[in-house]
Residue, then its C-alpha position, 0 to 999 in steps of 0.5 A: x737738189x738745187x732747187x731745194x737749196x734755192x727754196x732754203x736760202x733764207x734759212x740757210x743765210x739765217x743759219x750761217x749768220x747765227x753760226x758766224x756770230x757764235x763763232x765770232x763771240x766765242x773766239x772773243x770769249x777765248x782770247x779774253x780767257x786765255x789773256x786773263x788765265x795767263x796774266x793771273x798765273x804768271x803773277x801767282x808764280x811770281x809771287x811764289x817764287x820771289x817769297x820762298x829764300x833759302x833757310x841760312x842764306x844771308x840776305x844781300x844788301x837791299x834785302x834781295x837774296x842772294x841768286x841759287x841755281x836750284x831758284x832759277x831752275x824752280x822758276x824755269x820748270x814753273x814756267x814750262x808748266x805754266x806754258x803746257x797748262x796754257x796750250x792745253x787750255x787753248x785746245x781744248x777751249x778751240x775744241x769745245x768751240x767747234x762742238x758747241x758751234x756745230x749744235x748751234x748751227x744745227x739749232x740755228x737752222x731749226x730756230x730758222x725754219x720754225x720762225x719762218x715756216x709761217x712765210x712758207x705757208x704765205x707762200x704756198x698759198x699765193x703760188x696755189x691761188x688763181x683767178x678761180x681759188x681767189x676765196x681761198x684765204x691764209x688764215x694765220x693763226x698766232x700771236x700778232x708779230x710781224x708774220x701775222x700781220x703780213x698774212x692779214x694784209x695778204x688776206x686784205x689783198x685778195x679780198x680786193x682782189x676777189x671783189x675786182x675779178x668778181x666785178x671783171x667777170x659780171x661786165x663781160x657778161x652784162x657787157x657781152x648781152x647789152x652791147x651786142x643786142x642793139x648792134x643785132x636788132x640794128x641788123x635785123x632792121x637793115x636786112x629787112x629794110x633791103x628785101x622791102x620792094x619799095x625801098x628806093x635805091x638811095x635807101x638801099x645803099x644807104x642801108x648796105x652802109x650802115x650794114x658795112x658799119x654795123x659789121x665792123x662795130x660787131x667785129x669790134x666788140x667780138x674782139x674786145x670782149x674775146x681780149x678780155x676773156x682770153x686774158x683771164x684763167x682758163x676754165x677749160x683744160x684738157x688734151x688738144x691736138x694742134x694739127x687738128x686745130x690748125x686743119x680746122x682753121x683752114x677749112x674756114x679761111x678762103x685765102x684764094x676768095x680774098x682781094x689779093x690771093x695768097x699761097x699756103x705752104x704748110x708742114x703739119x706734125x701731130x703735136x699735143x697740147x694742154x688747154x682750151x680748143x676754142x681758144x687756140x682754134x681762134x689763136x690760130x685763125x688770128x695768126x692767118x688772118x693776120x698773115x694774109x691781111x696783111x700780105x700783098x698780091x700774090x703773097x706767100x704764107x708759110x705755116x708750120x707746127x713741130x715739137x721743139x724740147x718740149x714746145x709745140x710751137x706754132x710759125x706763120x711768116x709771110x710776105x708782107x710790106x716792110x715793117x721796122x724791127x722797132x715797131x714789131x713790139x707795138x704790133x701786140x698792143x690794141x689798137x696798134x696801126x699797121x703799115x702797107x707799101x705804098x711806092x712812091x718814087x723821088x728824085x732822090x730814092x726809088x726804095x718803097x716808103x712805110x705809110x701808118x694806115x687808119x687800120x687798127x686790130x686786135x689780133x695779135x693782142x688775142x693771140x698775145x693773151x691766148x698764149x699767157x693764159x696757156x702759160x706760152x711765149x711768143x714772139x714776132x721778127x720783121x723779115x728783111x724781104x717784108x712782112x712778118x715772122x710770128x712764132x707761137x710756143x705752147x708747152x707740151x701735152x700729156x703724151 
């Protein structure tokens, strides 16, 4: 019921200012008629009464005749009359009034919601489009008033639009084969290049350098192409277990063979949600791989999934270098720089200090654009103990 008030406030407004206006108009209209009735009839009974003497009355000097106490009480009944007829003028006018308003109302609301139903229609269509739906197209028919024409630019606009999602989506794909071809060929060379027995030693470290950088620039791309795909409509939508997801990832991630071994604790619940598996899946690796990236020697890492009215939502915390409240918004952005711990001890503090590294990922920003195309939120809060507190809320599956 409130949404349907909310959704007809405009013609609710549109209504209740043609009804205010009528009200106004014929209470002004009232007033006039009741001054004007009144003056014509006061004259009119004047006139009557100052033109009717007595037969056989003498006339006072001046003209005048003479005052009769049967005038007088003429001239009190007239007046008494003339009252009633006013008062009864005024009540049934008021009458007439409210009826009258309450069918321009009602006529108000139904003129309001046909000049408007063509807005309806706009709106109707901007909710029901996509990414995939973007040929889909208003089409207005009707005169060229000022709703047509407002159709005919929305219609412009997504014809823009389709053009720039059309364009978007070919340079991923050209983008996807012509950048990651060299970096493979690339590859290829090096491999072979370190399995040729001649090879000298300085070509051989030289060759696993190169490798060391072609991974990197792979992992790059791999990432940036990821962004860009995850941060369009998704094409895949069907039911997901996430505890299923989260199991998966872990059988991937070694935490104990990295540099600096960390400790899982993990509370799993069965929870469902709607989407695409392979999206989440690598949501859920970036979660973890950024915890325990980003961690110190034998850190912890905390993983747990629950349904929270009506989310599925997803918490990594972990122990981590200290990481200033203000900075954790940045964190989400491409490219952001991350922070380690470096204890440097002064005269003056023996506190660990925050040194910006030359590290830059793209993690959290997939994980960000994951989350908004599933049509979740999620959110990150520095921990006073160091490192980071990631909350990922997914809505509800299908039971």
């Amino acid at each position: 019921m409130i949404s349907w008030w909310q959704s007809r406030r405009l013609r609710l407004r549109l209504t209740l200012l043609y009804g205010g206006l009528f009200f106004v108009a014929g209470s002004l209209l009232l007033w006039i008629t009741y001054l004007i009735t009144a003056q014509a009839m006061e004259q009119e009974f004047v006139a009557a009464i100052g033109s009717a003497p007595h037969p056989g009355e003498a006339l006072l000097p001046g003209g005048a005749p003479p005052p009769d106490v049967r005038v007088v009480k003429f001239a009190g009944d007239i007046e008494t009359r003339a009252e009633s007829v006013l008062g009864q003028l005024v009540r049934w006018s008021l009458l007439a009034l409210i009826a009258v308003g309450v069918t321009a109302l009602l006529l108000g609301y139904a003129v309001a919601d046909r000049a408007l139903r063509p807005l309806d229609q706009v709106t109707e269509t901007a909710q029901r489009l996509s990414e995939s739906t973007l040929h889909e197209r208003i089409g207005l028919r009707g005169p060229p008033d000022e709703v047509k024409r407002l159709a005919d630019t929305f219609d412009a606009m997504l014809d823009r639009l389709h053009r720039v999602f059309e364009g978007q989506r070919r340079f991923i794909a050209n983008a996807s084969h012509e950048l990651r071809t060299p970096l493979a060929i690339n590859r290829t060379v090096l491999e072979v290049s370190l399995e040729e027995p001649a090879t000298s030693a300085d070509l051989k470290a030289l060759a696993r350098a190169l490798l060391g950088t072609n991974a990197r620039y792979e992992r790059l791309i791999e990432g940036l192409l990821l962004l860009a795909q995850s941060e369009q409509e998704l094409t895949t939508r069907r039911p997901v277990d996430l505890e299923q997801v989260v199991r998966a990832v872990l059988e991937q991630i070694d935490l104990q063979s990295r540099k600096r071994p960390v400790t899982l604790h993990q509370d799993l619940r069965p929870v469902l949600v709607e989407g695409d598996p392979l999206f989440l899946e690598r949501c859920v690796f970036n979660l973890l791989e950024n915890a325990t990236k980003y961690n110190v020697r034998d850190g912890e890492i905390w993983l747990e999934l629950r349904r929270d009215r009506g989310s599925a939502v997803i918490t990594v915390e972990n122990t981590g270098p200290p990481v200033p409240p203000y900075e954790v918004d940045d964190l989400f952005e491409p490219f952001s720089p991350r922070a380690t711990t470096t204890q440097r001890a002064t005269a003056e503090t023996k506190s660990p200090r925050i040194y910006a590294t030359s590290g830059a990922g793209l993690g959290l920003s997939i994980v960000r654009a994951i989350v908004a195309a599933h049509g979740g939120e999620v959110r990150a809060v520095a921990r006073q103990e160091g490192g980071l507190r990631v909350t990922v809320a997914l809505p509800y599956g299908p039971p």
